[in-house]
Steps between C-alpha positions, in 0.01 A plus 500: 500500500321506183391869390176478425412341834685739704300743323199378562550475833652882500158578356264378742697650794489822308163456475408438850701832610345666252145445640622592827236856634441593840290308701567282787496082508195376623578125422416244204140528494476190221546246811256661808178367272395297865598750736163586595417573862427213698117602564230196530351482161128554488282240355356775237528865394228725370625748223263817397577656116334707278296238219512711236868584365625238192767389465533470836175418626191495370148244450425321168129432394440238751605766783796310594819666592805465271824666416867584610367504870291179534772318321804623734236430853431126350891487506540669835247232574670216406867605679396563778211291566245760638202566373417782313152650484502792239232772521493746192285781489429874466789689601346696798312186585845310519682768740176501752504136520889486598487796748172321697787191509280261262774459328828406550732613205424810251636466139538717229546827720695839478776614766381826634583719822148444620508101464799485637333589868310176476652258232843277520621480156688237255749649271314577163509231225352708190446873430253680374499816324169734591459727173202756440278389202303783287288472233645624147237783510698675844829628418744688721521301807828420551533502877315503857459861452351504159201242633325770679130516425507127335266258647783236592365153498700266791438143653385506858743477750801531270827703613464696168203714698752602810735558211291742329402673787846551667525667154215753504230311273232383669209470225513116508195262450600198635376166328474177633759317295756571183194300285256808616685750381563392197148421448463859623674612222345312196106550646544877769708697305800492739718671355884454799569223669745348658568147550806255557660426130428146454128476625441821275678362208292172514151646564596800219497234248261256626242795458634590189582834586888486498500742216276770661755538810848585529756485771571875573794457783588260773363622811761300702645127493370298834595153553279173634541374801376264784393590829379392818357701777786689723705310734422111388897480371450113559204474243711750267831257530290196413362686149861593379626131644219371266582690210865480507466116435353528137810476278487858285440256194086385659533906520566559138267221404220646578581850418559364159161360501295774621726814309638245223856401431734675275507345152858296453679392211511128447775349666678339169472870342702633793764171487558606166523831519778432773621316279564730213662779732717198602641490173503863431680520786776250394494622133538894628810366744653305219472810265625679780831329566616333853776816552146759486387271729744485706575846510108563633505258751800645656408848485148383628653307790690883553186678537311241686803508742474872530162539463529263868754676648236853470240269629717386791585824539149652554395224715736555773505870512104495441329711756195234571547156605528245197478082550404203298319192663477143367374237653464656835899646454627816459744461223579871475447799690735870520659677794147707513295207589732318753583805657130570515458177711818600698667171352828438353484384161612141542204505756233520188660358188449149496238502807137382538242800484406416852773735665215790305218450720439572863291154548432188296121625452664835367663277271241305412278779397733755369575214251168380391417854466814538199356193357151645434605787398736339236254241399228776454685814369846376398656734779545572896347868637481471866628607853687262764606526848805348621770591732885522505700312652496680774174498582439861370167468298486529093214642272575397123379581155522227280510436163626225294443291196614155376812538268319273270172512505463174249701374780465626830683180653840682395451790781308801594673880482390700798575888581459596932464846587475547872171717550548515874545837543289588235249334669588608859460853363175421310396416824605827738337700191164307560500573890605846427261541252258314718663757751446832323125425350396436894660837588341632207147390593547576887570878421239712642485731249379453097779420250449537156820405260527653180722461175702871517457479089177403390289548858357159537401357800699190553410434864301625843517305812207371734441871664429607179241209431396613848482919517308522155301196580591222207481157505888426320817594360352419100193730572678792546790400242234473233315789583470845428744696746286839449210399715741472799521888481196724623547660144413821669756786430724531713474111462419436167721271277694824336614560863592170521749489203683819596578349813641227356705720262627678787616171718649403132677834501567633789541253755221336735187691525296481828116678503144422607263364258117418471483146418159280428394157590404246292142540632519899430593654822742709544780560746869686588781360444869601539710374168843470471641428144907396482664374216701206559679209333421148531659310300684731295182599412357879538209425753244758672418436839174639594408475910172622597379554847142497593495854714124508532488509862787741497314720302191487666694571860701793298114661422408407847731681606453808274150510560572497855722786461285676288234430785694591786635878293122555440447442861838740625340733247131505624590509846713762431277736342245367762688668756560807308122540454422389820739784660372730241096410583594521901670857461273617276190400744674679748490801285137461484398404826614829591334681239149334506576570895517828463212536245255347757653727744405825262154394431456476886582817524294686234121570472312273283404703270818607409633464145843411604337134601436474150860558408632296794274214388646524146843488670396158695357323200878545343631390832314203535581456078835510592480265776352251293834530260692374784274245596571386151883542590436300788279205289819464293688456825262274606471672839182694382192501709322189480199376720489186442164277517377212327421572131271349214701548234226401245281788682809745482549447154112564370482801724819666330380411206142624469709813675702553167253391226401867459896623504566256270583587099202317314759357297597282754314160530453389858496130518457362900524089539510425856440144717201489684675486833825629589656446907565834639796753508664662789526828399479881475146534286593847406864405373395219313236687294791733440686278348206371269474817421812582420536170273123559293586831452865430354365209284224725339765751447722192297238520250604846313176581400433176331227247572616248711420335827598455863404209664497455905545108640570375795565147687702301724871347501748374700812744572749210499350398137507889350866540258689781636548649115432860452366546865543786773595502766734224335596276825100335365266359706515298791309144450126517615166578376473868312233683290641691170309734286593561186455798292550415133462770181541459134699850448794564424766289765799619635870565353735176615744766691249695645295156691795542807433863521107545516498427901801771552356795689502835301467341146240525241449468136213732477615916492293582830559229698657470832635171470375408831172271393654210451771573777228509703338181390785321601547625817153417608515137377829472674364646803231192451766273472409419178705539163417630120610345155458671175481305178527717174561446090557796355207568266270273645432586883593491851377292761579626921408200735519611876519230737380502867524255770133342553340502885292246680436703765402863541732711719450841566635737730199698616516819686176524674208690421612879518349760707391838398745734542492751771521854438753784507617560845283232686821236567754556757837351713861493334544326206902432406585570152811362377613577115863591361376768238416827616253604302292174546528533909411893514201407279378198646560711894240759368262299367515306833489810702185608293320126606585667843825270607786605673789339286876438604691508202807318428754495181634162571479168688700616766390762596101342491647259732638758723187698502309162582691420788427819670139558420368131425223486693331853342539393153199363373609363142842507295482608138800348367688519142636115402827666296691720694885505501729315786237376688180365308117501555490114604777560759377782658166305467658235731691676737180739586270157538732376768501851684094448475337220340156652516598836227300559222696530204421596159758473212517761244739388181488556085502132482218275507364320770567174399855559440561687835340254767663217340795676636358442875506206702249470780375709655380693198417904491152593566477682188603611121487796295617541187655837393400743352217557771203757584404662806200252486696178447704588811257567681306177428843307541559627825122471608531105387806443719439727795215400768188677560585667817812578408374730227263691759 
């Protein structure tokens, strides 16, 4: 075999092995130009483009349409025989037009995430770089980040804005073509723009103002390509068909004519140029010698040889799958791609590309797809699916390139990496992804995600959005974290930070915080901060908890408790004054008893009356302290009838005008009708008293004033804050009054204490004013708040329940009392305390009854049953020990129901015959008594001949 052909032929194997990459045969492309889907043709197509971008499209003088675009339609045109209607304007214009479907085709357009939800697109046949233009005046912007604050000049509609955006600059002014903005920046003074390079070339210099502007960077490179509207596949096979049947030569014609043609050296100047290196050639081998020659061509063919052997080498042991296609055969492939396919070897080489595809259409279109590619970019970039042979499903990368690209008829290199599992696992990440974000957002409770180094918020989920009341995920990203905190100390942003340091530190951190809504208010929350890692990342997990409601129960709860202590404690020193009061008027029952019995005795003209009347003024003083005792109990003695309260207050005030310090402003504001109290008239100008007198006291000295109001309110609507007793008001209609002064106000601490019995601020008081206050409006059923700034004043509002009737509990009209020693029969006395019975059995003896006395309720029933019909009336203590007042008072009714019997008892009436049930005693009397107010008592209760 001559050398220098075995060479040759050594060299273009070499060659082809050398070009071999890793991609995977799709097919020769150069003979699928008329495997276009077999759609019906339509009798004409509408395509939509922008009008103004030369070379590729643009209007001369007359307005009519020429360039690149017009020229390759009219071509389209003529292949395929469908008309072609071509509609060119503005850019925005041309985008509405195709989305309302008045138009069939869209030309000249960008790939972008967005279109690709409603566009099918062709492979692209030119690209485009998109650079940022600035005047020679504007230095320094060199990237997206440096156009901040520029006025950016864009076409409407054009990707470039999402572009811009997606990279934080959104100061565009958007112009209705390329043309515009230029103009915009010869006659306005724009200064940035940015525009596709070959429309802003053209219009630069048409304008004259290609010197005044320079390119500053290439935003990015896009590339043109057709569309049609999503899902018409048919109508997108027919374009490509069309287009794949003008030979690339039509192609380069009229690029050459609308970009111009590279300038050539005559074609005799080239000949003879050949020509000479033809002969230098021979003259250099000649000089050289045949042996030199020899000698290179064999240590050539060495290397070459080797050089094939490597290349062999890596083929087979390459870790992608390699082939070469001509003509519709694989002529070469490596173990990698037939074991790929699960085929032997001998099952590929030599075999038609067919045994690739899972279907003839696959085939079809996997193969028209290489040839655009190659035709328009010089190289294949795509995916496949295919399957092995047995059965098992194949995604594919592919790649490949024509080992010649002068001529691609000799073969095309692919590389095939199987993706499958790449893909497969792309997939599972999305759902899990997909997954985790619904989790995320379905959490009940707030989470905020933080970088662990630098403290910015990279994400919240839809509680978030939800608990602090924002509308999305960028709001809050954007914003200013600080004005989710109450910015209160504890709460403030300082607090804030050290937590963070601590979860950083120390481990998670887990507290209750003050947080604010984005329209101010502000509520609990229970945080929990963990550092975490997410992908390999340090990450701080913030989960808040909306604990309002928790809160609120918790101080619910402790006001309840607080309530219900206030309440044990009351009641409790209610009974210890109440025992106190009823001991103590047993005390002076017996002493005013035996007082009335001395003045009886002596002359009256005797000066010991004088000194026994001295000693019953301090009795009857002293009495009145435990009536006090038994106000703050609430069992004092109350007669209750229905009260004006308006009238009450005016006559306790004009009352205490003249006691009044004339420092002390008295300020009255009262409705002009009021309903009517039930009540005890005395008691409640006692505790007016009590409260105007206090309040004038608040004001030290100093001119102030004290103002009395009063009005109606429902019980239910009252808050239970700072009130007494502190179970509140029961739902109804009540009167308050309210006692307000301008003095001093009370100490915080001391507010709880005012209403304890015993305690005063003043050096000589008894502590029992205000004790006593609140035992009478309790006794009311009614309730007291106080409301006092330090400084400033104090305001007491007692509230009563309102009446729409007027009860009473009248005794009769009395009758004069008979005189010493005029009244007779036996009258049954029944008391536990000595001194009280041995009294009260004199005194009686003195009114001129025979009494039986008995220490206990036994032994008054015992007595009863043998002398029941002498006994005339029963004088009978309520609290007695073992066997009490309303027992005895029931047992004796059913051995007679016709005996007078009159109740003697420290407590007050009210409180004692609520503890009777029908029938009721005939009469009350409230200890400490006189010889004349038993007398009366029993003369009320006993009937007129039975006193004769």
């Amino acid at each position: 075999m001559n050398p220098a052909v075995s060479a040759g032929a050594s060299r273009r194997r070499t060659r082809a092995v050398l070009q071999i990459g890793l991609a995977l045969l799709a097919g020769a492309a150069a003979e699928n130009a008329g495997a276009a889907a077999g759609a019906e043709a339509p009798e004409s197509i509408t395509v939509v483009s922008d009008d103004n971008y030369p070379p590729y499209i643009f209007r001369d003088a007359g307005g009519a349409l020429r360039g690149i675009l017009p020229d390759q339609w009219a071509l389209w045109e003529q292949r395929t025989g469908i008309h072609v209607e071509l509609l060119a304007m503005d850019w925005a214009d041309a985008q509405r037009v195709m989305n309302e479907g008045r138009a069939d085709v869209i030309d000249t357009l960008f790939r972008t995430p967005e279109r690709e939800q409603i566009y099918d697109f062709t492979p692209p046949y030119a690209l485009i770089e998109v650079p940022i233009y600035a005047h020679r005046d504007v230095a320094g912007i060199v990237d997206a980040s440096s156009l901040q604050g520029f006025a950016i000049g864009v076409k409407s509609g054009d990707s470039v804005i999402g572009v811009l955006n997606n990279q934080g600059v959104d100061s565009l002014r958007e112009y209705p073509s390329y043309e515009a903005i230029v103009r915009a920046a010869r006659d306005e003074g724009l200064k940035v723009f940015s525009a596709d390079e070959p429309a802003a070339m053209y219009y630069l210099y048409k304008y004259g103002i290609a010197g005044d502007f320079r390119k500053s960077f290439v935003l990015y490179t896009g590339a043109f390509h057709r569309a049609v509207a999503k899902g018409r596949t048919d109508l997108l096979e027919q374009i490509l068909s069309g287009f794949d049947r003008i030979p690339p030569d039509e192609f380069r014609a009229i690029d050459d004519k609308w970009m111009g043609a590279p300038v050539e050296w005559p074609v005799r100047l080239r000949r003879f140029a050949s020509l000479l290196g033809l002969i230098a050639a021979v003259f250099l081998l000649l000089a050289g010698g045949n042996l030199f020659l020899q000698r290179q061509v064999r240590r050539r063919t060495d290397e070459l040889r080797d050089s094939r052997s490597r290349l062999e080498t890596i083929l087979r042991l390459a870790p992608v799958g390699i082939c070469v296609v001509r003509g519709r055969t694989l002529i070469e492939a490596n173990d990698t791609f037939c074991q790929g396919l699960g085929l032997a070897r001998d099952e590929v080489i030599q075999h038609h590309t067919r045994l690739l595809y899972a279907s003839d259409t696959d085939a079809r279109r996997y193969e028209l797809e290489f040839h655009r590619q190659i035709r328009r970019q010089g190289r294949v970039d795509t995916e496949i699916r295919t399957l092995r042979k047995n059965g098992q499903p194949l995604i594919v990368q592919v790649n490949g390139a024509p080992l010649d690209p002068k001529r691609p008829a000799e073969g095309i290199i692919f590389t095939a990496m199987d993706i499958t599992e790449a893909r497969r696992t792309e997939k599972e990440l999305r759902k899990s992804n997909a997954y985790f974000a619904s989790v995320f957002d379905s959490i009940n409770d707030a989470l905020f995600i933080h970088d662990a180094a630098t403290g910015e918020l990279l994400d919240v989920n839809r509680r978030m959005l939800e608990m602090y009341g924002y509308a999305t995920r960028e709001e809050v990203l954007a914003g200013d974290l600080s004005a989710l905190c109450a910015n209160i100390p504890p709460h403030s942003n300082a607090e804030a930070r050290e937590w963070i340091r601590k979860a950083l530190s120390e481990g998670p951190q887990v507290f209750e915080w003050k947080a604010r809504r984005r329209n101010g208010q502000l509520f609990w929350t229970e945080v929990n901060i963990r550092r975490v890692s997410i992908d390999d990342r340090d990450r701080l997990v913030v989960t808040v908890r909306d604990i309002s409601e928790r809160k609120a129960a918790e101080e619910e709860r402790l006001n309840y408790e607080r309530r219900l202590q206030e309440t044990q404690k009351l009641e409790s020193l209610g009974l210890l004054a109440g025992g106190i009061a009823h001991d103590f008027n047993n005390l002076l029952t017996a002493i005013l008893g035996n007082i009335d019995l001395a003045l009886l005795d002596i002359p009256r003209d005797s000066n010991a009356r004088s000194d026994l009347s001295t000693a019953i003024t301090a009795t009857r003083r002293a009495a009145d302290l435990a009536q006090q005792m038994l106000a703050f109990s609430g069992k004092g003695h109350f007669i209750i009838e229905p009260l004006d309260l308006a009238a009450e207050i005016r006559s306790t005030v004009q009352m205490l005008k003249s006691s009044l310090p004339s420092n002390a402003d008295l300020q009255i504001h009262l409705p002009d009708a009021l309903p009517l109290i039930e009540g005890d008239a005395s008691q409640i100008r006692q505790v007016l008293m009590n409260l105007v007198l206090n309040a004038s006291e608040a004001l030290e000295n100093q001119p102030g004033s004290v103002r009395i109001s009063a009005g109606t309110a429902d019980g239910g609507d009252v808050s239970p804050g700072r009130m007494w007793p502190v179970d509140g008001l029961k739902p109804g209609p009540h009167l308050f009054v309210e006692v307000s002064d301008t003095g001093i106000g009370i100490r915080p601490e001391l507010i709880d204490k005012i209403f304890d019995p015993f305690f005063s601020t003043k050096f000589t008081g008894r502590g029992l004013g205000l004790a006593a206050v609140i035992g009478i409006v309790r006794g009311h059923r009614g309730a007291i708040q106080v409301d006092s700034v330090l400084g400033q004043g104090t305001t007491f509002r007692v509230c009563i329940p309102a009446s729409s009737i007027a009860p009473g509990r009248s005794g009769g009209a009395e009758s004069a009392p008979l005189p010493e020693g005029t009244r007779s029969g036996f009258i049954l006395l029944v008391d536990d305390e000595a001194s009280l019975r041995e009294t009260a059995c004199k005194l009686l003896n003195r009114m001129g009854y025979q009494v039986l006395c008995a220490s206990g309720g036994e032994q008054a029933i015992q007595l009863f049953q043998t002398r029941a019909r002498q006994i005339k009336a029963v004088v009978l203590d309520l609290a007695m020990p073992r066997i009490d007042g309303v027992e005895v008072f029931g047992k004796l009714r059913r051995l007679r129901a016709d005996i007078p019997v009159l109740i003697i008892s420290g407590y007050a009436e009210s409180e004692v015959f609520q503890r009777f049930h029908d029938p009721k005693p005939d009469g009350f009397l409230q200890k400490p008594f006189t010889f004349e107010s038993l007398g009366s008592a029993l003369d009320r209760i006993c009937p007129a001949d039975a006193r004769a």
